[in-house]
C-alpha positions as CSV (number, residue, x, y, z in Angstrom):
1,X,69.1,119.9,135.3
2,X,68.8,121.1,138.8
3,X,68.8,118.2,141.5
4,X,71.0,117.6,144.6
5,X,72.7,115.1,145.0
6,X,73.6,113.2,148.4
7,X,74.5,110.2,150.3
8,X,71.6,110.2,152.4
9,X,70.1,106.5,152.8
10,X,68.2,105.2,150.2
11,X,64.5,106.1,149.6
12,X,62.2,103.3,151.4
13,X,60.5,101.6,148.7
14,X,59.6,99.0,150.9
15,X,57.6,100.9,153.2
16,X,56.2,103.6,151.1
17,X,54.8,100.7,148.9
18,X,53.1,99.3,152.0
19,X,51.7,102.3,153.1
20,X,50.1,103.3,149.3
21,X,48.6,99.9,149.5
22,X,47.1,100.1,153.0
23,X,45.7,103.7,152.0
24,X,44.3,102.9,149.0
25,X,42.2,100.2,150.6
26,X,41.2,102.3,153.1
27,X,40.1,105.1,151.0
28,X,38.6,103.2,148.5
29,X,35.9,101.7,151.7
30,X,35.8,105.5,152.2
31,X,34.3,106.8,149.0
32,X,31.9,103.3,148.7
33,X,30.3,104.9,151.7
34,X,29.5,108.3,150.4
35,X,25.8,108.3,148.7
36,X,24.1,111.1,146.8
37,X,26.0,113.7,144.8
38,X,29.0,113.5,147.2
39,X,29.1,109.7,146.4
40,X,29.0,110.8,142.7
41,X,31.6,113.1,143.2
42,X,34.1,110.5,145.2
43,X,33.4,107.7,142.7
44,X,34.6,110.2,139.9
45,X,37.7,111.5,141.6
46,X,38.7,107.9,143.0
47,X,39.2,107.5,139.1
48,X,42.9,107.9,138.7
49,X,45.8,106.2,137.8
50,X,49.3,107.5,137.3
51,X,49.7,106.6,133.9
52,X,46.9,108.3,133.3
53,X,49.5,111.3,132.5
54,X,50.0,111.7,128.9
55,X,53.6,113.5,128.2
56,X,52.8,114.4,124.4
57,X,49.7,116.6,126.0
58,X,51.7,117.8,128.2
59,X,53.8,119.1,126.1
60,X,52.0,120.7,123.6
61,X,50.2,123.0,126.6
62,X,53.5,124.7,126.2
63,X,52.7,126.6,123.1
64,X,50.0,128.2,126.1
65,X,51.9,128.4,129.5
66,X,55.2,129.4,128.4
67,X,54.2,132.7,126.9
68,X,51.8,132.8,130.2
69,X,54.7,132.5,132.7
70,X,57.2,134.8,130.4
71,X,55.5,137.3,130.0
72,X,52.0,137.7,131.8
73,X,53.3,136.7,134.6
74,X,56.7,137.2,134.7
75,X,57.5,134.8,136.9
76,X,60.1,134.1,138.7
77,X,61.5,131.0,140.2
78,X,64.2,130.0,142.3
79,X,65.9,127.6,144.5
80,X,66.3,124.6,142.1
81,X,69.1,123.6,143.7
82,X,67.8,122.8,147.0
83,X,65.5,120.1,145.6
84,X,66.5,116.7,147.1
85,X,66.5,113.1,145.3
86,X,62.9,112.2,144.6
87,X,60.9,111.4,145.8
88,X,60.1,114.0,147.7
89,X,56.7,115.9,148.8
90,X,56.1,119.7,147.8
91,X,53.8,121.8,150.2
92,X,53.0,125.0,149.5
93,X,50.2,127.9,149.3
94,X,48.3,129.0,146.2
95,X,45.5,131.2,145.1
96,X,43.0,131.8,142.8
97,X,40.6,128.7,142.9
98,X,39.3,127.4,140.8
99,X,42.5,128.1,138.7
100,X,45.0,128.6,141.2
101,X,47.5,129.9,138.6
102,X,50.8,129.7,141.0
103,X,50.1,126.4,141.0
104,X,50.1,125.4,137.9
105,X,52.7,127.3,136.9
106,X,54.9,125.6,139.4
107,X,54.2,122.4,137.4
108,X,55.1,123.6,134.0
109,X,58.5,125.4,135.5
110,X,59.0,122.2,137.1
111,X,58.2,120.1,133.2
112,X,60.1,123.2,131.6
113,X,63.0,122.4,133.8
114,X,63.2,118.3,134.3
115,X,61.0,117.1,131.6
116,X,60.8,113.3,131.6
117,X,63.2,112.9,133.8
118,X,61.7,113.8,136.9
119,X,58.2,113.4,137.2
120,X,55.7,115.7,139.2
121,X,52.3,115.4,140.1
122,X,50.0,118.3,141.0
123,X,46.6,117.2,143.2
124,X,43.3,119.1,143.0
125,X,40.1,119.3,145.3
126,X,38.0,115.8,144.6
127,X,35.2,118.5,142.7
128,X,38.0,119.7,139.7
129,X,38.6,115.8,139.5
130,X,34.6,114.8,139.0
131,X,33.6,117.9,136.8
132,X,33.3,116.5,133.3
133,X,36.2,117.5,130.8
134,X,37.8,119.3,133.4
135,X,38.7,116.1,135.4
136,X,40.2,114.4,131.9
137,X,42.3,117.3,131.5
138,X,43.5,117.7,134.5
139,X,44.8,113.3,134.6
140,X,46.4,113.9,131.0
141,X,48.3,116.7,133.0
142,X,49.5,114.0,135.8
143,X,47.0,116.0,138.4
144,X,45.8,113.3,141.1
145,X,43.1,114.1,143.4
146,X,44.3,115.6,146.9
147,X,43.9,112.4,148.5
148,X,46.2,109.8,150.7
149,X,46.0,106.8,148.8
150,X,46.9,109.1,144.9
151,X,49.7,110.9,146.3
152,X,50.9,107.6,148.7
153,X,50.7,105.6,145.5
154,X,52.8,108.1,142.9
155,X,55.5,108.7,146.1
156,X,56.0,104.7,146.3
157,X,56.6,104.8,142.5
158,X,59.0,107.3,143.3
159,X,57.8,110.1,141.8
160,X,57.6,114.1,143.4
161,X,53.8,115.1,144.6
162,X,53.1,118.6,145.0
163,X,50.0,119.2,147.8
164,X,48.3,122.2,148.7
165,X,46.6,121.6,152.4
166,X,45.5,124.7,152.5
167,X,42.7,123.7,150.2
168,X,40.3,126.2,149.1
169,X,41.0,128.4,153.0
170,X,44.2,129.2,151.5
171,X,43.5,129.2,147.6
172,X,40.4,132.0,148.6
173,X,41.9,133.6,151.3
174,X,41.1,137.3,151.7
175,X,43.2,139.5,149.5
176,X,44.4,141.6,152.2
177,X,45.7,137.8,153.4
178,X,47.6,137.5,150.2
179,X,51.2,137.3,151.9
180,X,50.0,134.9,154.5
181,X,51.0,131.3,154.4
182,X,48.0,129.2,155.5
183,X,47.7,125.3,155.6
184,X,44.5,125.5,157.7
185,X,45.9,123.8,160.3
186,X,46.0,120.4,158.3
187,X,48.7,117.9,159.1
188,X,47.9,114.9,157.1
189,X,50.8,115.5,154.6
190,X,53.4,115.4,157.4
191,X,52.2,111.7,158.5
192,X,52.0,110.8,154.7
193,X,55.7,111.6,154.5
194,X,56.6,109.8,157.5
195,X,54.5,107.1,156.3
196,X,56.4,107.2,152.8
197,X,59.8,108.0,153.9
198,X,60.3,111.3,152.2
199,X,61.1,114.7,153.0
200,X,58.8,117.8,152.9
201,X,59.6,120.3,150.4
202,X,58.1,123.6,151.2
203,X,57.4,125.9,148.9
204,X,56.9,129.6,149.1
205,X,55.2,132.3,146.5
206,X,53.5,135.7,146.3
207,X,51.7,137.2,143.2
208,X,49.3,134.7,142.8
209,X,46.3,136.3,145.0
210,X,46.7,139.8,143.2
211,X,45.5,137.4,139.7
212,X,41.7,137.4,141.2
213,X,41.9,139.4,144.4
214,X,39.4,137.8,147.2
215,X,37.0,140.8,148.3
216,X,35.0,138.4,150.9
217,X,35.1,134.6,150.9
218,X,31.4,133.9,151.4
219,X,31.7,131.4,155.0
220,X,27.5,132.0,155.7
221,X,26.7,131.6,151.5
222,X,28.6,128.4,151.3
223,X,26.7,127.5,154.5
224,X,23.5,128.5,153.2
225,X,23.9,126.5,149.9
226,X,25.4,123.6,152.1
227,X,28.4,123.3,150.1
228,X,30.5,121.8,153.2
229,X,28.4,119.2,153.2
230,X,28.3,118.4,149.5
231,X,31.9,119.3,148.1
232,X,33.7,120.0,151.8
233,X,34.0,123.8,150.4
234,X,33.4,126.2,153.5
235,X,33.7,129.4,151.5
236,X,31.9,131.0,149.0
237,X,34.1,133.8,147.6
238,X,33.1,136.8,145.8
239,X,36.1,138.1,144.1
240,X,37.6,141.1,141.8
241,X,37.8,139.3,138.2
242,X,38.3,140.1,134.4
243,X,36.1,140.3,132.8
244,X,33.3,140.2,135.3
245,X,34.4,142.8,137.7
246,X,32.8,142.0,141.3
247,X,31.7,138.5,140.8
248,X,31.8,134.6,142.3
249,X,34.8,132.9,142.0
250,X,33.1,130.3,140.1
251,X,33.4,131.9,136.7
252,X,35.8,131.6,134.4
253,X,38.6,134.3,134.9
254,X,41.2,136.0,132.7
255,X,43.8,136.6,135.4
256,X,45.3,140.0,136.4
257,X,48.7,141.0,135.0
258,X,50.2,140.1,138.3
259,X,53.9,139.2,138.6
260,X,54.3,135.4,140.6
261,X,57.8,134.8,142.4
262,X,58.0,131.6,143.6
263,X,60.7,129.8,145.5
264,X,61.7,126.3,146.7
265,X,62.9,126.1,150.2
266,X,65.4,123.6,152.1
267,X,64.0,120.2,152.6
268,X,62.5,119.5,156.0
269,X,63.5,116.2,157.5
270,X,61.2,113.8,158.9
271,X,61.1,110.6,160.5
272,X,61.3,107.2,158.4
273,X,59.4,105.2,161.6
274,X,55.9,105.1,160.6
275,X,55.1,105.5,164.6
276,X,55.9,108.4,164.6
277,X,53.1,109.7,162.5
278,X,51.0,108.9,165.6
279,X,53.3,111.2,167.9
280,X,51.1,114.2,167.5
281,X,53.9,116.7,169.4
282,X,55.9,115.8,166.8
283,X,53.6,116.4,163.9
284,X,52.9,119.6,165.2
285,X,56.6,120.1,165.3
286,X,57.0,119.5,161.6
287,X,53.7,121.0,160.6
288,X,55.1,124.1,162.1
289,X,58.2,124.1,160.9
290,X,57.0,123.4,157.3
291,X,54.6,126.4,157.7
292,X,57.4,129.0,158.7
293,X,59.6,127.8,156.4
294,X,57.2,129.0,153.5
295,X,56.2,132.2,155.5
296,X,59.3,133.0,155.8
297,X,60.0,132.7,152.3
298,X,56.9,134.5,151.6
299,X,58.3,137.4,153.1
300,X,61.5,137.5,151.5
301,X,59.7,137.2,148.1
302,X,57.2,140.1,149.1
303,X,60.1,142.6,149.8
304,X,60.6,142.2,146.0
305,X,57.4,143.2,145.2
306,X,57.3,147.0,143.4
307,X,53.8,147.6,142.8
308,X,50.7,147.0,145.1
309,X,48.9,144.3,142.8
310,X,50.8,143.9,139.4
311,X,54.1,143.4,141.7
């Protein structure tokens, strides 16, 4: 197994506990407030619990993703070694959405590579959470929903989170975007890990946009059908998908032949006093350097690329 080892001071259980409790109070008043179908959908997603995650499941999805990652894909991943002691929080980009298969092949390289020994938890948009079925599969697969008081919680058991701020901006960016890393200018996840005590692991990847190229992503449709205000979704994407051809993104997809690299960078830094989360020079500092960290691994993995969309 690939994991660095190091002298560093030891993780902050102490404080990260604190912080998961104060967060999970505070979004728990949160969702209470929400009424209407968003209350529905926030009641459904605040259901989650770590244990939730159901190792047997996990690995009988093997029989699926392996083959997937082999030899659909091809996928290649790299920079294992770079991966400090967990915890630790992984940010990268990702594509695709709903399915966002980068993603979730990052999670079973990372179960193919560490199994039980080091634990990793994906997050997914508060709607895949609520949807019936595909919320339960996604908790036996150790998914939490991309909110504070989930991801503070699983870091302060000391467990790795992987977070996508980008959300569904980046997921269904345009295709002629694809090698663009974009995190939507949202910086929450740099005061979670100064909050938690634990550093930023970025994490860069191409391929994944050519699976369902993006043709337009839909900002006046998803206005029209209001779906900022009833899922936070700002984009409506029509998209390029098998075996629908020019379709919405909604539909279920059988991805392109495309060929996802994938690649772990050095772990950023940041500061263990919780202040500084309110220093908001220095978030932007971090938030910066976390997003040319993965563009520039972006580009390094894109100068492998062979072919226009099958890479």
């Amino acid at each position: 197994m690939a994991q660095r080892k190091s002298s560093k001071a030891a993780f902050p259980k102490t404080q990260a506990r604190a912080h998961a409790k104060a967060t999970e109070k505070k979004v728990a008043e949160r969702r209470e407030q929400a009424e209407g179908l968003e209350g529905w959908v926030a009641d459904r997603a605040g259901g989650w619990e770590l244990e939730a995650r159901d190792p047997s499941w996990m690995e009988n999805q093997k029989f699926f993703f392996n083959p997937l990652m082999d030899y659909w894909f091809r996928m290649e991943v790299e920079g294992w070694e770079r991966l400090p002691p967990p915890p630790a929080l992984l940010v990268g980009v990702h594509s695709g959405a709903p399915f966002v298969w980068d993603a979730w092949t990052v999670g079973f390289q990372w179960w193919r590579q560490f199994g039980e020994e080091r634990i990793l938890h994906g997050t997914a948009h508060d709607m895949l959470m609520a949807a019936p079925g595909v919320g339960a599969y996604f908790r036996k697969m150790g998914v939490l929903p991309a909110a504070p008081d989930s991801i503070a919680a699983a870091l302060a058991a000391g467990r790795d989170v992987a977070l996508w701020p980008g959300g569904e901006r980046d997921s269904l960016r345009s295709w002629n975007r694809r090698d663009e890393a974009v995190l939507a200018g949202r910086k929450g996840f740099v005061k979670l890990a100064i909050r938690s005590g634990v550093p930023i692991v970025p994490i860069a990847t191409v391929g994944g946009p050519d699976s369902m190229p993006v043709l337009f992503q839909g900002h006046k449709l998803a206005q029209l059908l209001q779906l900022d205000r009833i899922a936070n979704l700002k984009v409506f994407p029509i998209v390029l998908s098998a075996p629908w051809g020019i379709s919405p993104a909604i539909l279920p997809e059988i991805p392109l032949p495309t060929k996802i690299r994938t690649a772990f960078q050095e772990p950023i830094k940041v500061a263990r006093d919780p202040d500084k989360a309110g220093d908001d020079d220095y978030v932007d500092r971090k938030y910066e350097e976390v997003r040319q960290s993965i563009q520039k691994g972006m580009n390094t993995l894109a100068r492998r690329r062979r072919l226009p969309l099958f890479g």
